[in-house]
Structure formats: structure tokens, C-alpha cells
N, C-alpha and C positions, 0 to 999 in steps of 0.2 A: 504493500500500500504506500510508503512512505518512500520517497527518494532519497533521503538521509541517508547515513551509514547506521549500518546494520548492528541489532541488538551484541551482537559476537565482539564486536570493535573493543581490544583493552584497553584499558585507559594508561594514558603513557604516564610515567611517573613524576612529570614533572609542567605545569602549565607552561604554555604560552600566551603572553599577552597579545591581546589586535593589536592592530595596529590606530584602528579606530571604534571601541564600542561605542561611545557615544560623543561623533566628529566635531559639536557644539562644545563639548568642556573642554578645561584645559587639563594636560597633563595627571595634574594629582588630581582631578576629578574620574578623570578615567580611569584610573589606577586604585580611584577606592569600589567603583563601580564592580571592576572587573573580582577583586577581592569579596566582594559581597555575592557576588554570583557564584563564586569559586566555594565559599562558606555554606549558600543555598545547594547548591550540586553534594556536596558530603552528607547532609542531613537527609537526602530522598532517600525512600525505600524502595527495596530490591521487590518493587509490587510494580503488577501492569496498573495503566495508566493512562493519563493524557497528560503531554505539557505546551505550553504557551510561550514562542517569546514576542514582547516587544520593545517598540523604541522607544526613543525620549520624546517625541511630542505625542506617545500614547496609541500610536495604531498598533494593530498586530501584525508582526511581520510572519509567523507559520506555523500551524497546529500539528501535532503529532502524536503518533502513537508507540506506546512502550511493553515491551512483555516484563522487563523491567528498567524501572525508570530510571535509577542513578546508574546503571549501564549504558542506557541509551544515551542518556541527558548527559554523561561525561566525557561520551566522544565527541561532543561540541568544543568541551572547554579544553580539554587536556591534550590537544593537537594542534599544529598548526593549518592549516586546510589554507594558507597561499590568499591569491586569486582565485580558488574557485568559486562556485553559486553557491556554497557553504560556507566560504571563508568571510566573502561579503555579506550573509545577513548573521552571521557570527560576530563582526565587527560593528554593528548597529543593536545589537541588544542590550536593554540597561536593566531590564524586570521579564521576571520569568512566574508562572502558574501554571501549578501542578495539579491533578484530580486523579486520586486516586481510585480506583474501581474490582470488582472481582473478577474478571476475564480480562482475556485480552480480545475478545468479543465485545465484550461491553467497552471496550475500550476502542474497540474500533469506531463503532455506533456511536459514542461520543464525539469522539472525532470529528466524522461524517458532517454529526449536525453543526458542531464548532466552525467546521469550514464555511457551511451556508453561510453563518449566521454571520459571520466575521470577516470573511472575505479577506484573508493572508493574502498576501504580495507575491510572498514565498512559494505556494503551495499550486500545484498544477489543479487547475480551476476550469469547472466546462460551466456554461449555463445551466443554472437551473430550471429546468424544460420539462413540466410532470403535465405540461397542458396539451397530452398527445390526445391526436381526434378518437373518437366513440361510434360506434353505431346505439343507437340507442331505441327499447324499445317502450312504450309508455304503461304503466300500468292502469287501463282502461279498458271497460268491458268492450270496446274496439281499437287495439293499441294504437300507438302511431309511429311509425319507424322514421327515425329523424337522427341528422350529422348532429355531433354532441361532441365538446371542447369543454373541458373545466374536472370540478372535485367530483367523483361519482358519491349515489345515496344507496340506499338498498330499497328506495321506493320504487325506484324504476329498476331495469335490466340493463347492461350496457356489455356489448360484447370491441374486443382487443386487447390493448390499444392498437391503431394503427398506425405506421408508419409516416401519412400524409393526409391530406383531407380527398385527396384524388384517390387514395384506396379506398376510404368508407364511399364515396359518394359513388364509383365504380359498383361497388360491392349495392349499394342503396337501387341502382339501375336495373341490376340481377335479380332483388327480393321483387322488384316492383314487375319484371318480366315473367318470373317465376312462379310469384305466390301471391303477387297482386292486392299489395299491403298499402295500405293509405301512407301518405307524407305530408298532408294539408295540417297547418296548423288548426290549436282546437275553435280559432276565433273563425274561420274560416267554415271549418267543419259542423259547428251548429247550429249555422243560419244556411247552409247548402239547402233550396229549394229543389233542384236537379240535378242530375250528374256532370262531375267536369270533362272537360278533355281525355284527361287520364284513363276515365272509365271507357270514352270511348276509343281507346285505345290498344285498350285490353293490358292498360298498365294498372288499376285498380279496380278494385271490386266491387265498389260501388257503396258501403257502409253507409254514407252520409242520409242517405238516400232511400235505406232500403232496400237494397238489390242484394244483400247478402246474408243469410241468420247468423245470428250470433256465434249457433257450433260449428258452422262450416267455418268462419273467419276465425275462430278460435285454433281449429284445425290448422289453418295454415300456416297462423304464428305458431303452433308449433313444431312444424315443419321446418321453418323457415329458422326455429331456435337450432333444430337438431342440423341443421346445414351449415349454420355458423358453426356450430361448436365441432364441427367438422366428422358429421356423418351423410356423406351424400349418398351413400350406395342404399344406407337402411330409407332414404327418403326418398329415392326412385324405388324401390321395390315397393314401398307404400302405397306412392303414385300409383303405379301399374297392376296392384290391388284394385284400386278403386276404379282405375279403367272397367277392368274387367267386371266389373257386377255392376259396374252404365252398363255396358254395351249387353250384359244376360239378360237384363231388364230392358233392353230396346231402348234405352236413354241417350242415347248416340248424339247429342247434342251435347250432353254434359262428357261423355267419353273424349268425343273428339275435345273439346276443351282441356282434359286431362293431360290428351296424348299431348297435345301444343306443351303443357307445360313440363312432362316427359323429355321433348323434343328438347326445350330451351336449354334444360339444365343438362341432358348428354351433350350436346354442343360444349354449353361454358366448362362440363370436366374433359371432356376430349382436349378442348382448347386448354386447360391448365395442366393436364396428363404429366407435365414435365417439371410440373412446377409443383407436385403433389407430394409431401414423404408422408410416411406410416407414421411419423410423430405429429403431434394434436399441436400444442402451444410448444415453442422453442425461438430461441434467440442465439442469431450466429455472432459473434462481433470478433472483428479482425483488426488491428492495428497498426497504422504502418507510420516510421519516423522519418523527414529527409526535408533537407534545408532549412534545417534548424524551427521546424513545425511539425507537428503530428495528427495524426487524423483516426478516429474510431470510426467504423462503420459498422452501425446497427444493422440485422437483415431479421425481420422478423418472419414466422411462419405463426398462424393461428386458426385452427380449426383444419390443419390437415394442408394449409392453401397459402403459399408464399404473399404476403401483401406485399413486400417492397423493404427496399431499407434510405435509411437516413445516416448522414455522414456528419460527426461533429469534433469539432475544433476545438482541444482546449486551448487558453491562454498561459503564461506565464513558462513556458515550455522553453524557449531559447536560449536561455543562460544552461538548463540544464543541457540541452543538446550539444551545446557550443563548446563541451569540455572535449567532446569528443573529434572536434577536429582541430586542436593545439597541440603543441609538444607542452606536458605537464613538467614543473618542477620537480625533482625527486623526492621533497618535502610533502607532494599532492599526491604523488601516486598511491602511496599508504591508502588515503583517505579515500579516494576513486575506486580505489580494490577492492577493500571495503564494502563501498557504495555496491559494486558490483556483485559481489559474492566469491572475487577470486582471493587466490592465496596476498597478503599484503605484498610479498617478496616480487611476488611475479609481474613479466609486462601484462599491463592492460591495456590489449587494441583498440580500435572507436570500435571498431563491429560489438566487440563485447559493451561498452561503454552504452552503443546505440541499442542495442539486446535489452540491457538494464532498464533504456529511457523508456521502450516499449513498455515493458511491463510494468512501471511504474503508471504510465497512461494508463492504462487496462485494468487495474488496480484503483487507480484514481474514477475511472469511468464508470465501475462496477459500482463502486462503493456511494457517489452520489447520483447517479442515475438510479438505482436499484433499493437503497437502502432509505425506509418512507415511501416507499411507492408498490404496484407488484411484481413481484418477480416471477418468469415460468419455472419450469421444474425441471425443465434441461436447456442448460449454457454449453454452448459450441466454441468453443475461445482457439484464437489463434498462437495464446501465449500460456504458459502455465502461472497461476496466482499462489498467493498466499490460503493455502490449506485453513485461516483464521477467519481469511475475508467469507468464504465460501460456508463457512461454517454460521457465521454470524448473518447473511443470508438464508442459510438453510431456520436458524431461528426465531427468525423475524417473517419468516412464509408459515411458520407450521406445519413444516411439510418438508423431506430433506429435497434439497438443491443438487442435480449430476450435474456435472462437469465434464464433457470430452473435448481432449486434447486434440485425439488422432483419428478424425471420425473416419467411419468407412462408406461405401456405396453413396446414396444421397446426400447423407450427410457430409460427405466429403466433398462432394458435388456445390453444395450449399456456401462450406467455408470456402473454398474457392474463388467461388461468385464474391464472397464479401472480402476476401483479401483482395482482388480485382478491382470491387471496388474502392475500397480504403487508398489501392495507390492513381485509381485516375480521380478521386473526387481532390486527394493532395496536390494533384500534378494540375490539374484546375484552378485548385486555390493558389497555388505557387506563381504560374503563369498568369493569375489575373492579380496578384500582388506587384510581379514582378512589370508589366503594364504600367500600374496604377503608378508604382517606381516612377517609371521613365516620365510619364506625364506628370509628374511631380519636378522633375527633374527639367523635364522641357519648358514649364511655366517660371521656373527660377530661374533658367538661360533666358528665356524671352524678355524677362521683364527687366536681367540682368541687375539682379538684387544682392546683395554682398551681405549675405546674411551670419555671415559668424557663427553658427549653430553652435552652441554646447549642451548638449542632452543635462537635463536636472533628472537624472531618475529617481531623486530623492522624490520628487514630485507626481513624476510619471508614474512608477513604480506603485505608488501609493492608487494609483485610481481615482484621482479626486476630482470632482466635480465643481461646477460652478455654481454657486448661488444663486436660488432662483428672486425674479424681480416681483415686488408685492401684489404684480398685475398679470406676471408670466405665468404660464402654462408651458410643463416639463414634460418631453416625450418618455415613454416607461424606460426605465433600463433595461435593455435586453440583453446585454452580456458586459462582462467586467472588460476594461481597457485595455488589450496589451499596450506591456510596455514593449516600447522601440529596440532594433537591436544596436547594441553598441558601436559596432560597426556603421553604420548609417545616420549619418549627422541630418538628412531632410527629412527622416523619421518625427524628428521636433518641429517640421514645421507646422504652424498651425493658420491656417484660412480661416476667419468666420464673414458667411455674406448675409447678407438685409436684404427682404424684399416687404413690399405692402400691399394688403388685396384688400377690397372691397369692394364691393354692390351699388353704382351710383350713389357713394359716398355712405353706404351701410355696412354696420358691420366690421369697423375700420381693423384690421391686425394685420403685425409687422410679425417677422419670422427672422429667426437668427440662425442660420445654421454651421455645423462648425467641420471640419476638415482636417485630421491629426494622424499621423502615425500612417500615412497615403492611404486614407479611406474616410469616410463618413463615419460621424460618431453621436448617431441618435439621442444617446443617452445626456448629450451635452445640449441637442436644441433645445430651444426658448420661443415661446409666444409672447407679445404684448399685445395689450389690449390700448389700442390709440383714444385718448378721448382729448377735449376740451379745442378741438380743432375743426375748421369748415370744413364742414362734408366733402372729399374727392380731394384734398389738398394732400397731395402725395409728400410735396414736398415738407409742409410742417409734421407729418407723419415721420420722416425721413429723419430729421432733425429730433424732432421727439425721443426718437425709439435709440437714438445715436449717444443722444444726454441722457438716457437712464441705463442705456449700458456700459459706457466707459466713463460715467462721471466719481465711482468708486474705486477706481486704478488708478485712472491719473493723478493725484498725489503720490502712489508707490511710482508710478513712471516717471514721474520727477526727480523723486531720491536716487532711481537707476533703479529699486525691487522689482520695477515688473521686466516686460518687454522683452526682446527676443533676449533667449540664454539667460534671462530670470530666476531666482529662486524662486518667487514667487507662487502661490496656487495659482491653477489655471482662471479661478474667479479674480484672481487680481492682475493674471499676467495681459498685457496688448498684444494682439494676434499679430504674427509676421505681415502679414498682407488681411486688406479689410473689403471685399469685394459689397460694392452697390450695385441692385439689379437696378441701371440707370444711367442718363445722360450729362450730360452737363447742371441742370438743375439739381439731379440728386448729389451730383460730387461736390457744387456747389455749398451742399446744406451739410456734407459732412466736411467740409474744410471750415465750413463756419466752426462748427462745434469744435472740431479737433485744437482748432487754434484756441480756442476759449479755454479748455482745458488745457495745453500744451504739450499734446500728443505730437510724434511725427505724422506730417502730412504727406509722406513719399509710402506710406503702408495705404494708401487709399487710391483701389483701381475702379473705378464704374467700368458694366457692361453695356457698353449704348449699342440699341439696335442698326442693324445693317441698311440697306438700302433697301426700299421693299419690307422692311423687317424679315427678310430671309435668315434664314439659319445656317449660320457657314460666314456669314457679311458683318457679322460683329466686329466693334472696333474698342479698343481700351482706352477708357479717360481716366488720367491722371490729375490729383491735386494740386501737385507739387510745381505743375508748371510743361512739364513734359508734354510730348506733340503727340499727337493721336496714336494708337501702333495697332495696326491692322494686319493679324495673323491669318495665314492661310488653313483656309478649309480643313486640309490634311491634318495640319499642325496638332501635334498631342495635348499643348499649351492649352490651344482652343477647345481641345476635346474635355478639357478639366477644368475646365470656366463652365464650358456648358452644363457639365455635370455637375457638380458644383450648386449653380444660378438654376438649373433646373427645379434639383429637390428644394433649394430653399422657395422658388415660385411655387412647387405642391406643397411645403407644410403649409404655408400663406393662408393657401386655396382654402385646403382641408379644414384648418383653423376658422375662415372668417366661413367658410359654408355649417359648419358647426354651430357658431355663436350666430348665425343669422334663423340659422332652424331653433335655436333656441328661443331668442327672440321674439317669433314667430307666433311660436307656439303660447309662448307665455301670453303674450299680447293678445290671441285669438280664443285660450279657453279660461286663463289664471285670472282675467280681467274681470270676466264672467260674473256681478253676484250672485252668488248664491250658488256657484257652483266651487265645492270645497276637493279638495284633492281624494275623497272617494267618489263621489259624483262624476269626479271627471277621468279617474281610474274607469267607473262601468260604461264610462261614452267610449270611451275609446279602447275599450276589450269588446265591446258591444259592434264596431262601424267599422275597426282594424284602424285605428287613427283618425288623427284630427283633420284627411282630406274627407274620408270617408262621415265623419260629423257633417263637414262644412256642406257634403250634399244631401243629409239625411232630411226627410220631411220633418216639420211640427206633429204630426200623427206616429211617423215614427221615431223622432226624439220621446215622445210623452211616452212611448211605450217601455225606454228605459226605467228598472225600478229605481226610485226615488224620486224622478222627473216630474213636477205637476207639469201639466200643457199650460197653464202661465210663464214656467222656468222654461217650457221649452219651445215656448215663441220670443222668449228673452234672447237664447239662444241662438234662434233660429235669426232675429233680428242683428244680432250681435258679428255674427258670420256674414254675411249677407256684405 
């Protein structure tokens, strides 16, 4: 589980100091730090565990686990580990936390959750991703088979999870050809007068309506359970049952209907034939490491029936990787050996080193993908785990967990597939990094910026975010920050662009989007909300949204804290380049601002439209004085302004079309008296929405219960 050197590591007899535990004191601070920790390390006991380090301004730098802990915990202090990705978060701890536990199971599961919750620097990190799609089916005396995303209940049924929403909805296409199961929601469903489309289709059965009894439609959902859960064969011989006694009864109307459904589903197994093993629920996951990134790829099977698989990313992976392609100090190798499980004396190759990273990923993947969520009952690994992890799996299912290393026939077939996978979804992501590189790289020659980059990874490292404004709206966080690699100085650089949308001057919001590390970084956009300005006035919009973003830095940009190669958080630091979706007027309104504050005005580019406003005819305006520069079409520069000026135009969009449906809404039923938020809950469970109100009659508003016909020609008047 743990990338660290291993429980076995003896501790050497005599400490080494960092060189820098904590890089802030001086000297004899450091030096009492180090002794204090050295004194906490002697008093742990030889009991499993969890422990904790971190730093001086209080983050955590890496959670781990211990079978016991003043073993584990002392081959930190008692060695020197160099330069390695060990030696550096060894040299930033001042406080350590221990917990001790009865297993090393339970110690793992500690662990596990610590890492969510805390989010180490240190520690090989995937998303937290438990919001895989559902098929779902409703518990109602006529169920409703619906795509389902979220916590499952035990009120309803929910068969997977799957891989994609493209597998349920697939899989949702088959039920509805097959067994001919409603998907209409229930609002939908209660006021159905006749049959839809569907029915006559012969993709539904008609429930709404009446066209089906209760035990036949019961019938099929359970059909259609025993097909998920992956018995097709006992569900076509059931089928061809009931053929058969239509057709002795001369019922040949209902037969033929059968044989169709007969029909459909030898088709769809003929067509998956290949794709079928004799295992019910399993999960392949393969792992592959290369250019200093790694990649899981999940391949799930459920109900007998391959769904697909999904490829995920951890972060914080490239310092570990990166040992393995240096020549190590002789002082590292010890610790490397170690890490790896070879003899301490011995050379240690990358292959071995890269071997190690693998299964530390696969270990790390298992352990927060699996551990609080379900697990199936047999894992297909491409690597061998820790006999611990698997165990503390098997007791969190209730149920023991296999593990095949070396499958055979399909099953070998399977991991294949997903080793195949793991190395072209890698070769993917490397090549669309390695892209995004260059076009990073093309826009800093284009603009010919002397940017002096010095990576803070004190900052980076950490993940830190920016402060949202009293008025902003934060896009969710959907995975932790890699930090930059060391190697890569335009790794730091950071873009953030402006754009403003609204509705003939409705609705007004500005968007910030930001640019770090050669990619988009969600988790750092920002909404504003524009007010106190004439309506369509882009430019005091512009200006607006300009002074309540940098108007908190710019004092640190004065001292030198922020600004390129800053210590500074990224909420205080000024972005390398400030891109305006805009012409002269908008660059106009941010050199007002910058100057008032005393920002550089050479970080500020407008995108002004081309000739035509063609796409490709973009030209760049500068602040500072500089003369237009109009990049070619081809240009990778241009290709990362567009991209860029794009997504920040769709947050914009999505934002003020948001707040303007809100709006809307509010002003058209919240205005309403007399109509209180249950009243207005049964209009619109009752119509499907406040379009479907706004054409409902007064005869049919009154019909709502609680509605007098006085409220609902208020109503009716009010809309209108």
C-alpha cells in the first residue's frame, strides 16, 4: 500500500539530520525540532498503526500505515534518504501523529479514510469517484427502469456499477427492446391519457395506460432482474416456455410477440458471445507506469456481460517515478532497496524501481477506490498486493475477496484487454500533455515573455486554492492539483482569462478561468455576479470583475510576494499572462484598473475578434503599448488562446443561463401570493415545470390540491 520503505528497514544507529525540517527557522530551531521528533520516534510502540507527518504552517504532508510503528516510523529519521521523494518530505516535517489500532487491517482502513479526508501532498492520490452510473429499478407496483448517479438506498434496486453512462443507457435500450419496461418519469407517467411513442414502438408496454396487468409487467421485471444479474440462458428458456403454451392455445399473437422478444435477446448474446465469461461480477484492473505518470485501468464485467472499462490517473506520482530514471547517490540506494523489497546491498534497476511504482499504484487504487464502496468477489490484478490490503477488503464485503494473479482462458483474455488498455489510455494522456506542452511553449515564444519561472512547490505541492469572492460561484473540485515536474519550468505558468455574458443586459456574470500546470484547472474557476452597472455595459462589467479580483494581491505585488516565481498562494499570487475575451475597450478597462493598483501592464493580452469574426483571424491587444500580433491559423499559440477564451466564454454562458433561469423562475411563481413553497412544489410535480404551469388552464390549475380557483386565476393572471 504504502510507497515508503518497508516495515523490514533497520534502523541505523545513529541519526541524520535534514538538511531542512522546517526551511522557515533558523538553525537551533531546526535542530531542536529534529531532536523532539527523534525523542517522539523512541517512545512508539512496536503496535500497527497509522502515522501522520506535517509541516510548519500545519498541512499534512503523508499518511501511512505501520504493522509496527517505531519500525516503520524510524526508517524516516534514522537514514539519510538524499534527494529522494523521501528525503524531501522528511526535511519539511516538524509534528508527527500517531493512532494506534488492532490490525494492520484496521490500520489500513484508517489510513484509507485519512487520505480522503486530508489530502497529503505526499501520498499517490486518484479522485474520489464513488459516483459510478446505476441502472436503477423503482420500487412500484409498475417499476421504472431509469440511469441513476449518486448514494444507492435499499428502497429501490440498483444493478452495477457501470463503467460509463453509455453502458447503462446501452444496457437501458436492450431492457426497453426486450422486456419492454417503462423509463417515463413518475410526473409524466400519471397524467399519461394515451400511449406514447414508445408503446408504439414496441419499446414499452404500455403501463400508463393500461395495456398491460400488473402480473405480466411484474413478470418481466423479473426477467429482466434475472438478465442483469446475469442469467440469460434461464431467461430465454423461460421465454420459449411461454411461446409455447400461446401458440397450444392458438394465441399466436401473443406467441409471435414472445418469439420477437426470443429473437432480440439471441441477437444481443450472439453479438456479446465474446464478450461473455462464466464469472457473474469481476473487476480486471491493470496498471501501467511510463513518463513519469501512471494509469489504472478498471475493466469491469457484471452479470456475466463485459460493460467497458474506465482509465484513471493518479496525481502526485512523478517525484516517485522520477527516482527511477537518475543515477542515485550511494547514501539512496539503501533506502530505494528498501522501498523496493531488494536486498539493501544490491543494485537497484528502474525496471525494479518502476515494478515497485506499479504496485504501489494498484495498492493505492484498490485501497481508495474499493475501501467504503462495493467490492466484487473476484479481482483480476495485473500486479500482486499486499496479502493485508486484500484481507481488509475481504472484511469490509463480508464475504472473502479472490484475487488472480495468472488468470487463464477468458480470464486471461480479459486482463489483456485491460493491460492494452492501461498502456494506450497512458500513451493518450502523455501525447495530449505532451501537445498541450508545446502550445504552452509556442504562446511564451509568440508573445516573447521572459518569464523567469521558479516552480514554488512549497505552494504547488500543497494544492491550494484560491479564495472565493463574496459574490463568486466555485466550480466543484474534481481532482487534486498535480504538482509540476521539476524539470519543467512552464509547468508554473499560470493564464487566468475574463469573459462577461449576459441576456440584453440580464443576468450580468463574468467568469475567470485559470490555466496551470498546461491544462485547465476547474477546481480554481470563479463566477461573479456583476451588479450596480447599466445593463449590456461590458465594459464596467470588465472593470468590475478586474477590481475585485486583483484588488487583494496587489499590495503582496508591490512588496514582490506575489507575481511570477512568488511564494505567495495562488489567491495572492498575479497570473503570468491575464487574457481579456476583448478588444481595445476591454484592455482599455483593465489597464485602467491594473494601473490603479500597480500591477504590470505587459501580463495583459485581449483576444479581439478577426475580420468577419472568423475563427482563425484573431489578433492580440496588448496594454503595455505593443502593436497588434496576429498569429497564424496553424499557430499552436493560437490554438491555446482559443482554448483557453473558449471554456472561459462557456463557464460565462452556463453561469448567467443559470442565474437567469433562476430568476425567472423566482419572479414567475415565488412572486405569487399565496402560493408558498408546497403549493408551488404540487404545480410543478403536477404540469412537469413552470413552462408546463404557465400553459395550464384556470380549470386545470384549480384542480391542483390546495388550489382555490380564486388562487388559480391569480395564477393564471400572474403568468399570462
Amino acid at each position: 500500500m504504502s510507497d515508503t520503505p518497508d516495515e523490514g528497514v533497520a534502523a541505523a544507529p545513529s541519526p541524520t539530520v535534514p538538511t531542512s525540517p522546517a526551511p522557515s527557522a533558523s538553525p537551533e530551531a531546526r535542530e531542536q525540532i529534529w531532536q523532539r521528533l527523534l525523542a517522539e520516534v523512541s517512545r512508539l510502540p512496536a503496535l500497527p498503526g497509522v502515522y501522520r507527518y506535517f509541516d510548519a504552517q500545519g498541512a499534512v504532508l503523508y499518511v501511512g500505515k505501520a504493522r509496527d510503528l517505531k519500525r516503520r516510523v524510524s526508517s524516516y529519521f534514522h537514514k539519510n534518504h538524499g534527494g529522494t521523494r523521501i528525503g524531501h518530505m522528511v526535511s519539511r516535517i516538524v509534528r508527527m501523529e500517531t493512532t494506534v489500532v488492532r490490525s494492520e487491517a484496521e490500520a489500513l482502513l484508517l489510513e484509507n479514510n485519512l487520505i480522503k479526508t486530508l489530502n497529503p501532498r505526499f501520498n499517490i492520490l486518484f479522485r474520489d469517484d464513488k459516483s459510478y452510473p446505476y441502472l436503477k429499478l423503482s420500487s412500484q407496483d409498475f417499476p421504472r427502469m431509469s440511469y441513476y448517479r449518486g448514494a444507492v438506498d435499499r428502497k429501490h434496486r440498483y444493478y452495477g456499477p457501470y463503467p460509463n453512462a453509455w453502458a447503462v443507457k446501452e444496457t437501458i435500450q436492450l431492457m426497453q427492446k426486450v422486456f419492454q419496461l417503462r423509463t417515463c418519469e413518475d410526473a409524466v407517467y400519471n397524467h399519461r391519457t394515451r400511449p406514447c411513442l414508445l408503446y408504439q414502438i414496441k419499446r414499452c408496454s404500455g403501463p400508463c395506460v393500461g395495456m398491460v396487468s400488473r402480473d405480466d409487467y411484474r413478470a418481466a421485471v423479473g426477467q429482466a432482474e434475472r438478465f442483469l444479474l446475469g442469467e440469460p440462458e434461464g431467461v430465454l428458456a423461460d421465454l420459449q416456455t411461454r411461446m409455447m403454451d400461446h401458440a397450444e392455445r392458438l394465441e399466436y399473437e401473443q406467441a409471435a410477440e414472445i418469439r420477437n422478444q426470443i429473437s432480440a435477446l439471441s441477437s444481443v448474446l450472439h453479438r456479446q458471445s465474446v464478450d461473455t465469461v462464466m464469472d457473474k461480477d469481476v473487476d480486471v484492473l491493470a496498471v501501467k507506469v511510463h513518463g513519469g505518470r501512471a494509469c489504472v485501468n478498471l475493466a469491469m464485467v457484471r452479470g456475466g456481460r463485459h460493460l467497458g472499462d474506465r482509465a484513471h490517473f493518479p496525481v502526485h506520482v512523478q517525484d516517485h517515478v522520477a527516482l527511477a530514471s537518475r543515477e542515485l547517490p550511494a547514501d539512496d540506494a539503501a533506502g530505494v532497496a528498501a522501498a523496493v523489497g531488494a536486498d539493501a546491498t544490491a543494485e537497484v534497476s528502474a525496471e525494479d524501481w518502476t515494478q515497485s511504482t506499479e504496485v504501489a499504484v494498484l495498492e493505492a487504487f484498490l485501497a481508495q477506490h474499493y475501501i467504503g464502496g462495493a467490492v466484487p468477489g473476484l479481482l483480476i490484478l495485473s500486479h500482486p498486493v499486499d496479502p493485508a490490503l486484500i484481507e481488509a477488503l475481504s472484511e469490509q464485503a463480508g464475504r472473502k475477496v479472490t484475487v488472480v494473479l495468472q488468470p487463464r482462458e477468458e480470464r486471461r483474455v480479459w486482463l489483456e484487454m485491460a493491460v492494452k488498455g492501461a498502456e494506450l489510455s497512458l500513451a493518450r494522456l502523455l501525447s495530449e500533455e505532451g501537445s498541450q506542452q508545446a502550445r504552452t511553449r509556442a504562446l511564451v515564444e509568440a508573445l516573447d515573455l521572459d518569464l523567469n519561472l521558479e516552480l514554488d512547490l512549497d505552494a504547488r505541492e500543497a494544492g491550494l486554492e484560491p479564495g472565493q469572492d463574496a459574490d463568486a460561484g466555485i466550480a466543484p473540485n474534481e481532482a487534486p492539483v498535480a504538482a509540476p515536474s521539476r524539470h519543467d519550468p512552464l509547468a508554473g505558468l499560470r493564464i487566468e482569462c475574463f469573459d462577461i455574458s449576459h441576456t440584453a443586459g440580464e443576468a450580468t456574470q463574468a467568469s475567470c478561468v485559470v490555466y496551470e500546470g498546461h491544462k485547465m484547472q476547474p477546481a480554481q474557476y470563479r463566477r461573479y455576479n456583476v451588479t450596480g452597472i447599466t445593463g449590456g455595459d461590458d465594459y464596467a462589467a470588465m472593470k468590475q470583475t478586474l477590481e475585485r479580483r486583483y484588488r487583494d494581491v496587489a499590495p503582496g505585488a508591490a512588496r514582490g510576494e506575489g507575481g511570477v516565481g512568488g511564494k505567495a498562494s495562488k489567491a495572492a499570487r498575479v497570473p503570468d499572462i491575464v487574457l481579456i475575451d476583448g478588444g481595445k475597450g476591454q484592455v482599455a478597462m483593465a489597464r485602467e484598473v491594473f494601473t490603479q493598483l500597480g500591477l504590470p501592464l505587459s501580463i495583459i493580452v485581449g483576444v479581439e475578434k478577426g475580420e468577419g469574426r472568423k475563427v482563425g483571424l484573431e489578433e492580440l491587444v496588448f496594454a503595455d503599448g505593443r502593436p497588434k500580433l496576429q498569429l497564424a491559423p496553424s499557430s499552436a499559440a493560437l490554438m491555446l488562446v482559443a482554448q483557453i477564451r473558449d471554456e472561459a466564454h462557456r463557464f460565462a454562458i452556463t453561469g448567467m443561463r443559470a442565474k437567469r433561469a433562476s430568476v425567472r423562475t423566482t419572479s414567475s411563481l415565488e412572486d405569487i401570493p399565496g402560493v408558498g413553497p408546497k403549493r408551488r412544489a404540487r404545480l410543478l410535480q403536477r404540469f412537469g415545470g413552470v413552462r408546463g404551469v404557465s400553459d395550464a388552464s384556470v380549470d386545470d390549475l384549480a384542480s391542483v390540491d390546495g388550489i382555490s380557483r380564486e388562487l388559480a386565476e391569480e395564477i393564471y393572471r400572474a403568468l399570462r
